[in-house]
N, C-alpha and C positions, 0 to 999 in steps of 0.2 A: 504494500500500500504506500509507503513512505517511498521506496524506492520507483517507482511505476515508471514509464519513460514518457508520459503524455503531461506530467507535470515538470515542473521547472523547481528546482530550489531556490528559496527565500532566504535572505536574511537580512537581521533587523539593524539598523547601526547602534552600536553600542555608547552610551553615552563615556566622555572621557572624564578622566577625574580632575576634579579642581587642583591648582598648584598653589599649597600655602603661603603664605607671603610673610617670611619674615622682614622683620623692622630694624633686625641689628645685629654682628656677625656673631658666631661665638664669642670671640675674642671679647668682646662689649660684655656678654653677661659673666665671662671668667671673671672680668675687672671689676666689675659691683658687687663679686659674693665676698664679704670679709671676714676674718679667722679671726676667732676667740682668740684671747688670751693664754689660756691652758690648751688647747689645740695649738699654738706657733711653739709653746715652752716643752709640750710632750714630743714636737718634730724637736726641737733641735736637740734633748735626752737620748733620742734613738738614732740619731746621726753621730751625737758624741759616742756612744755606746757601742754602734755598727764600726766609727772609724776604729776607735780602738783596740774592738773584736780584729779586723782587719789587720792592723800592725801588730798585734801582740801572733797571731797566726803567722803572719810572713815570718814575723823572726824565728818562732819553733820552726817554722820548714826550713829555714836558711842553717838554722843551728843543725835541725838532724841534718838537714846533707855535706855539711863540713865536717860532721863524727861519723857520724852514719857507721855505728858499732855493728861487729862482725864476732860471731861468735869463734871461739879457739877451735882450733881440729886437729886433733888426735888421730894418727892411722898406727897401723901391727901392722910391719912389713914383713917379719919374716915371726914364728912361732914354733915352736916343735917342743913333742913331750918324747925324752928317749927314755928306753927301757920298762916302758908298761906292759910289756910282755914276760916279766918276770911274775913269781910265784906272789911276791907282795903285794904287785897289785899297784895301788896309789900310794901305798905307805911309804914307799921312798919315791915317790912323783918325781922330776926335776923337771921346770918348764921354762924355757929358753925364749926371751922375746928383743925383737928389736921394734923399737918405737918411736916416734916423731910425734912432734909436736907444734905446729904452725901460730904466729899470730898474725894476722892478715889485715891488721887493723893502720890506719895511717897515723893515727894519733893517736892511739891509745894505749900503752901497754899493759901488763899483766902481772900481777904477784899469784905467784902459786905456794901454799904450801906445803910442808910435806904429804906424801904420795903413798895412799895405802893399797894394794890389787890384790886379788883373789880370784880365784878360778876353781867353777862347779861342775860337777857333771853330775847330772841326775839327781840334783836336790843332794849332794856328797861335796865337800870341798875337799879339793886335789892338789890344792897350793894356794898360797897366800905369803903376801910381803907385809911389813909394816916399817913408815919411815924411807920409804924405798928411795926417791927425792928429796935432798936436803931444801931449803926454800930459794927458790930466785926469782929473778924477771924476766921475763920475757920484753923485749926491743920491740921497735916500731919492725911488723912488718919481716922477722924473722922466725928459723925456723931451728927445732933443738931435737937432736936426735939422741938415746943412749938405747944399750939392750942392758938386759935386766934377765935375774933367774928369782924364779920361786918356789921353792922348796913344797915338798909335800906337808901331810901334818903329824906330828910328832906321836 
């Protein structure tokens, strides 16, 4: 019915919409609204506050990337337990280690005190030192190597 081809389509003009008329730009009504008292004194609290926040941050980040501490590392390069094939067993253990000790740090060095190690097997300890490392420092950025024995337990 709507589509049939012996009629013609119609339409109707639509009316256009009115274009409000302002009297004056933004800018005009920004400059007439004025601030409280306690509204201009709470902005500038939170800009002293923000700047602040601001510099006291930059400095922690400037400070950590000028230390920017690095933990120490310890490696076992070389380890060996001889004669656990004997009838004792762990009772006479002897365990042989060489060890290194890094500090990697540019600015920072290290006090270590004395150095105590042990070694388990199966919930059994099989050796153990005490005192093994008298106390020193570690340098900027050096590296300490000694080997070490640990006796089984008595």
């Amino acid at each position: 019915m709507y589509n049939s081809p012996d009629r013609l389509p119609i339409q109707y003009p639509t009316p256009e919409p009115q274009r409000l008329k302002r009297q004056h730009t933004p800018r005009y009504y920004a400059h007439r609204v004025r601030e409280s008292l306690t509204t201009r004194v709470s902005k500038l609290f939170c800009t002293i506050f923000l700047g602040l926040l601001l510099i006291l941050g930059l400095i922690a980040f400037i400070l950590w990337l000028s230390l920017r501490p690095h933990r120490p590392r310890f490696h076992i390069h070389a380890f060996t337990v001889p004669g656990l094939n004997q009838e004792t067993g762990f009772a006479n253990a002897e365990i042989t280690f060489n060890a290194t000790a890094r500090n990697a740090n540019h600015d920072i060095g290290i006090y270590y005190d004395s150095m105590d190690g042990s070694v388990y097997y199966k919930d059994q300890r099989i050796g153990s030192i005490s005192g093994y490392c008298p106390r020193f420092t570690k340098g900027l950025r050096t590296r300490r190597s000694w080997l070490g024995r640990l006796l089984g337990p008595p």
